[in-house]
ZAMARDREN-694538 format. One record per atom (N, C-alpha, C, CB): residue in three letters; atom name; x, y, z; residue number from 1. Coordinates in Angstrom, 2 decimals, padded with zeros to 5 digits. Glycine has a CB too. Example, Ala and Ser with C-alpha at 12.3 -4.5 7.8 and 13.67 -1.06 7.14 Angstrom:
<sites>
- ala, N, 013.19, -005.69, 007.80, 1
- ala, CA, 012.30, -004.50, 007.80, 1
- ala, C, 013.20, -003.30, 007.80, 1
- ala, CB, 011.31, -004.47, 009.05, 1
- ser, N, 012.85, -002.25, 007.08, 2
- ser, CA, 013.67, -001.06, 007.14, 2
- ser, C, 012.90, 000.03, 007.87, 2
- ser, CB, 014.08, -000.60, 005.72, 2
</sites>
This chain:
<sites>
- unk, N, -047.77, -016.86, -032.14, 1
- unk, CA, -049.20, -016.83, -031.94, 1
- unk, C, -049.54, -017.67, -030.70, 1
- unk, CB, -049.95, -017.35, -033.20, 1
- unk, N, -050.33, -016.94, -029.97, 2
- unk, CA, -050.31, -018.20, -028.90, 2
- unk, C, -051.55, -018.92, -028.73, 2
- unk, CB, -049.95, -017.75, -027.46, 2
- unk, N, -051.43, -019.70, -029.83, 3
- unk, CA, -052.64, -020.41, -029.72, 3
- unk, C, -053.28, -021.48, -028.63, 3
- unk, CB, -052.59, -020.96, -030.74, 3
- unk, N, -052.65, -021.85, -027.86, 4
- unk, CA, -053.37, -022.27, -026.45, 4
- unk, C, -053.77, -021.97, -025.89, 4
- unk, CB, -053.18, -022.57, -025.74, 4
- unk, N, -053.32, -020.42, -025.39, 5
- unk, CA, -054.02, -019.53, -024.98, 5
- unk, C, -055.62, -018.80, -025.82, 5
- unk, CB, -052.95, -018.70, -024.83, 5
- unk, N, -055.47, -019.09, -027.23, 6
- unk, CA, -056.63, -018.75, -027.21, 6
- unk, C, -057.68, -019.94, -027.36, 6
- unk, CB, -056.70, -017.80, -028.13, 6
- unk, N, -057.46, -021.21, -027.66, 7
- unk, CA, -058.25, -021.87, -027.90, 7
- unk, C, -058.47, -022.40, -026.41, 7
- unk, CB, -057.93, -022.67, -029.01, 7
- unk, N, -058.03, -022.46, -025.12, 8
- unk, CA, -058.20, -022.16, -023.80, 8
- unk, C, -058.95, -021.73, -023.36, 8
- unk, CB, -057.63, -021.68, -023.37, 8
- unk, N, -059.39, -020.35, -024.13, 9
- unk, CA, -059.90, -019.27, -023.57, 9
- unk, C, -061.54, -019.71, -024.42, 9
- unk, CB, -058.91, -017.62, -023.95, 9
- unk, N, -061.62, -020.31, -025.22, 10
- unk, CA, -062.70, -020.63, -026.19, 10
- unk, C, -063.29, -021.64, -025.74, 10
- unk, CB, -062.35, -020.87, -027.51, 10
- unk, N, -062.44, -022.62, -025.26, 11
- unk, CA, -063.02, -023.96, -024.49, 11
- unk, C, -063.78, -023.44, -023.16, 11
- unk, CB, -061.68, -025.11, -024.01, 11
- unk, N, -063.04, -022.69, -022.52, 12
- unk, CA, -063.48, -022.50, -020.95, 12
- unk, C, -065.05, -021.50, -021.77, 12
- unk, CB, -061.88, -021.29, -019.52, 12
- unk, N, -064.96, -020.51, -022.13, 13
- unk, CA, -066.58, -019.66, -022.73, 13
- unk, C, -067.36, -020.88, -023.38, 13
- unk, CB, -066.34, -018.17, -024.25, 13
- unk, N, -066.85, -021.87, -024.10, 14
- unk, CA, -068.18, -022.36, -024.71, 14
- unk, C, -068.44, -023.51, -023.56, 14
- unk, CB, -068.05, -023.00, -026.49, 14
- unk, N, -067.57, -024.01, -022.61, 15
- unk, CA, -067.94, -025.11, -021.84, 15
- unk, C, -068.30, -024.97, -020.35, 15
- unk, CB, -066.94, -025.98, -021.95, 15
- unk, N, -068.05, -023.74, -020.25, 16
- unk, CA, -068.22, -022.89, -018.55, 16
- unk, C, -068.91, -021.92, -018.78, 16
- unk, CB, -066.87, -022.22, -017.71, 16
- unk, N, -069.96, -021.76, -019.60, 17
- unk, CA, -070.41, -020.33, -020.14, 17
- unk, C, -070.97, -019.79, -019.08, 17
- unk, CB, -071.42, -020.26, -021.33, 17
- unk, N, -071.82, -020.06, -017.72, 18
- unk, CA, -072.64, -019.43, -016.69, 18
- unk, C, -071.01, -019.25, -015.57, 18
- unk, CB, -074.28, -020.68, -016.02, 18
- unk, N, -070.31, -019.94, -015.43, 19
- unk, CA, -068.87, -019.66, -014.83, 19
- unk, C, -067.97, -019.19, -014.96, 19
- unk, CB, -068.35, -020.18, -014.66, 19
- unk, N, -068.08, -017.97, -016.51, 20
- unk, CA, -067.12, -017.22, -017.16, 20
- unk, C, -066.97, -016.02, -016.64, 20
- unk, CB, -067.33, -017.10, -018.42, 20
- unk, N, -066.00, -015.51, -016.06, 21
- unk, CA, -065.45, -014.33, -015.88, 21
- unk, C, -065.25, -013.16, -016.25, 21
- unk, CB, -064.86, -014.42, -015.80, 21
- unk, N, -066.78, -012.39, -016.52, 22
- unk, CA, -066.94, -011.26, -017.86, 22
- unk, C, -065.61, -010.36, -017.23, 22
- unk, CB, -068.85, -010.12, -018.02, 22
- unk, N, -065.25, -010.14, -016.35, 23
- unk, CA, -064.49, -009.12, -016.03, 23
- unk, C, -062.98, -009.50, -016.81, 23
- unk, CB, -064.49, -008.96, -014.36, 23
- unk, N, -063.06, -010.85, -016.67, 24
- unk, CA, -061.68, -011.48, -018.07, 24
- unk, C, -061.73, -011.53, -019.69, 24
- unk, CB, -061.44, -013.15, -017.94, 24
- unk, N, -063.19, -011.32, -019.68, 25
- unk, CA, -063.59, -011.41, -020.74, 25
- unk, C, -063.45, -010.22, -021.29, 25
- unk, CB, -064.66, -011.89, -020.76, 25
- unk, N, -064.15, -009.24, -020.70, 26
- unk, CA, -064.24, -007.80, -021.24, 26
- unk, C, -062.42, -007.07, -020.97, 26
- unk, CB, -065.74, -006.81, -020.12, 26
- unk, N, -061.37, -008.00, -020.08, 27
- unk, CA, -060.19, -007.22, -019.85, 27
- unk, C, -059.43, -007.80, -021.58, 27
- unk, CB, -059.23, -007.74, -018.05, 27
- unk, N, -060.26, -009.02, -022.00, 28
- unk, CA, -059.52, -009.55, -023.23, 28
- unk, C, -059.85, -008.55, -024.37, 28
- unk, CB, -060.00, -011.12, -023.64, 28
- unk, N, -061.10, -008.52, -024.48, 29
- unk, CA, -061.81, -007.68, -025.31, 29
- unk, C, -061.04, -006.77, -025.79, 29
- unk, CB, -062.83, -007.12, -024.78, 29
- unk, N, -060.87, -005.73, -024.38, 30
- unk, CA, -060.58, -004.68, -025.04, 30
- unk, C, -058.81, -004.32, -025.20, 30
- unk, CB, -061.42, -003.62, -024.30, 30
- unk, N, -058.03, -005.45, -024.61, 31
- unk, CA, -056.60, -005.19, -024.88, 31
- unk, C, -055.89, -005.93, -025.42, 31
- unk, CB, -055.96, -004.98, -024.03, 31
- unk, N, -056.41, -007.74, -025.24, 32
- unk, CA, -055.61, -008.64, -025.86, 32
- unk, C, -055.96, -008.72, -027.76, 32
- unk, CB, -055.93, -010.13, -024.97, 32
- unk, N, -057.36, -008.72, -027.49, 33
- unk, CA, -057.29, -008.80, -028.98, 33
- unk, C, -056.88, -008.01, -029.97, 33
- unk, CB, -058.18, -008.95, -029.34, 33
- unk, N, -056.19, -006.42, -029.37, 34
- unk, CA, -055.84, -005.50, -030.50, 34
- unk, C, -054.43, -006.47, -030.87, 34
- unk, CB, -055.55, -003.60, -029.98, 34
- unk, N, -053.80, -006.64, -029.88, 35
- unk, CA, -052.39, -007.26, -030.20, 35
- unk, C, -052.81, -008.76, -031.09, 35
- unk, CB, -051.40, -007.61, -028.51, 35
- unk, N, -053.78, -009.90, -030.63, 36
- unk, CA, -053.91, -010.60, -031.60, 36
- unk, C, -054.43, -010.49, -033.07, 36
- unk, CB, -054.38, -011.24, -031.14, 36
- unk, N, -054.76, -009.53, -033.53, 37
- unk, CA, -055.86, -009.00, -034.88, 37
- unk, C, -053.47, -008.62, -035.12, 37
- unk, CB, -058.00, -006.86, -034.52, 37
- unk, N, -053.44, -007.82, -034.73, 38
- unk, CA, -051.98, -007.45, -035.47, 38
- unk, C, -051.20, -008.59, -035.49, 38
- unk, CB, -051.07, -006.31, -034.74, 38
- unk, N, -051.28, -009.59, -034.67, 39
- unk, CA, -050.40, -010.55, -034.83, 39
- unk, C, -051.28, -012.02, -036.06, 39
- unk, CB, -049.97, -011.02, -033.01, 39
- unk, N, -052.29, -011.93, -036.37, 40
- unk, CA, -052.88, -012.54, -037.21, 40
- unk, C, -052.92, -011.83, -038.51, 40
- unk, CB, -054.00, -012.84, -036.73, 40
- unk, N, -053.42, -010.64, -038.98, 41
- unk, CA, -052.38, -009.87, -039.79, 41
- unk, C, -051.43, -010.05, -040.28, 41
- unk, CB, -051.99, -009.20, -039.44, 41
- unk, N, -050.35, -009.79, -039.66, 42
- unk, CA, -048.71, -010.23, -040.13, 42
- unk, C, -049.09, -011.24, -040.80, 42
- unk, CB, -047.47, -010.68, -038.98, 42
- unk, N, -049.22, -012.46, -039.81, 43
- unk, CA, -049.29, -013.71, -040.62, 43
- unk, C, -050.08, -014.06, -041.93, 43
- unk, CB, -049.71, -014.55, -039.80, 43
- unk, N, -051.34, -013.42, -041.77, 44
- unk, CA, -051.87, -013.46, -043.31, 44
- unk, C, -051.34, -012.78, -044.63, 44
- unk, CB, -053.10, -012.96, -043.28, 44
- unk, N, -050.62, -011.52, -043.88, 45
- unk, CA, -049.65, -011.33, -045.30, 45
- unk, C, -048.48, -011.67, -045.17, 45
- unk, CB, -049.46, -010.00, -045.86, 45
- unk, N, -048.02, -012.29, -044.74, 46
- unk, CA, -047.13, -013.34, -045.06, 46
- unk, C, -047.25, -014.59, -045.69, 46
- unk, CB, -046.71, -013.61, -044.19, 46
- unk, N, -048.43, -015.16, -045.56, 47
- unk, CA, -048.45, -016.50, -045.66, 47
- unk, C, -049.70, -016.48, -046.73, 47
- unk, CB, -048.61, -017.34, -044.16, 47
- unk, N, -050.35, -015.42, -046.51, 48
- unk, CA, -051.61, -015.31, -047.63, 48
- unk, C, -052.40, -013.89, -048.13, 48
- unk, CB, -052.80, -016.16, -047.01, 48
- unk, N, -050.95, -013.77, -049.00, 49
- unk, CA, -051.60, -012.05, -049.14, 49
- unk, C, -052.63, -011.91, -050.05, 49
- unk, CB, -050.51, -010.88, -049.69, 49
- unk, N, -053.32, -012.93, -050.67, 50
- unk, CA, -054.72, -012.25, -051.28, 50
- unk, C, -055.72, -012.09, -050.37, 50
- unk, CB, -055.40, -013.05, -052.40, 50
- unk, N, -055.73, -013.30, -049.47, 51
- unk, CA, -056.54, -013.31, -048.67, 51
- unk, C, -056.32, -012.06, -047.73, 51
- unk, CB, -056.54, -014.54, -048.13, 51
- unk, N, -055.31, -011.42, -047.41, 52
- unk, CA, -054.66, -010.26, -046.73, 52
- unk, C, -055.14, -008.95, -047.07, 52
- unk, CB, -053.28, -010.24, -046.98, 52
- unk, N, -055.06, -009.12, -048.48, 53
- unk, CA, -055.35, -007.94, -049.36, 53
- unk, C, -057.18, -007.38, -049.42, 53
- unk, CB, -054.78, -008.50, -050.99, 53
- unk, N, -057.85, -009.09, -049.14, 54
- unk, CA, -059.78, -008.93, -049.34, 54
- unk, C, -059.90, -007.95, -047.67, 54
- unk, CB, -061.08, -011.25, -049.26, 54
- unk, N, -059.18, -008.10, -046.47, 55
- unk, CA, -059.59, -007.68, -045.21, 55
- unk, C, -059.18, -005.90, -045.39, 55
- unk, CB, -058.69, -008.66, -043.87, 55
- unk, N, -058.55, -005.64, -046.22, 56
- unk, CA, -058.66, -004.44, -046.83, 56
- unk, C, -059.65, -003.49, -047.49, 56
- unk, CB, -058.06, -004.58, -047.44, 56
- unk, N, -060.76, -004.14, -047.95, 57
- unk, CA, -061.13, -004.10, -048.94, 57
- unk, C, -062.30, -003.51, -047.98, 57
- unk, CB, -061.07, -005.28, -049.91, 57
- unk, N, -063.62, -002.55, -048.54, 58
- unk, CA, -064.67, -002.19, -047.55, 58
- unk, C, -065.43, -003.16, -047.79, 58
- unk, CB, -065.36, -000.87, -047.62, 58
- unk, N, -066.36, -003.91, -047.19, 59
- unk, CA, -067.57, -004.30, -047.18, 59
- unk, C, -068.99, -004.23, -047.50, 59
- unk, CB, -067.55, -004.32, -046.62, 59
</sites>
């Protein structure tokens, strides 16, 4: 998980918000986060499959 990279990416939007780079933003949007949602996934059913099992569930 690469969490530096995302909590990086969270610091610079909430602390540079008028200096943020929508064009990085919107390139994250739409490609990095499919791969992080699958890689957070895994880990919840691994490590917490009820909680794994409710993101299943409809709303």
């Amino acid at each position: 998980m690469p969490w530096r990279s995302v909590t990086g990416f969270r610091n610079i939007a909430v602390h540079t918000y008028f200096d943020v780079d929508w064009s990085i933003v919107w390139r994250i949007a739409t490609t990095a986060l499919r791969d992080l949602q699958e890689q957070l996934t895994t880990l919840l059913k691994a490590e917490f499959p009820l909680i794994a099992s409710q993101l299943d569930q409809p709303h």
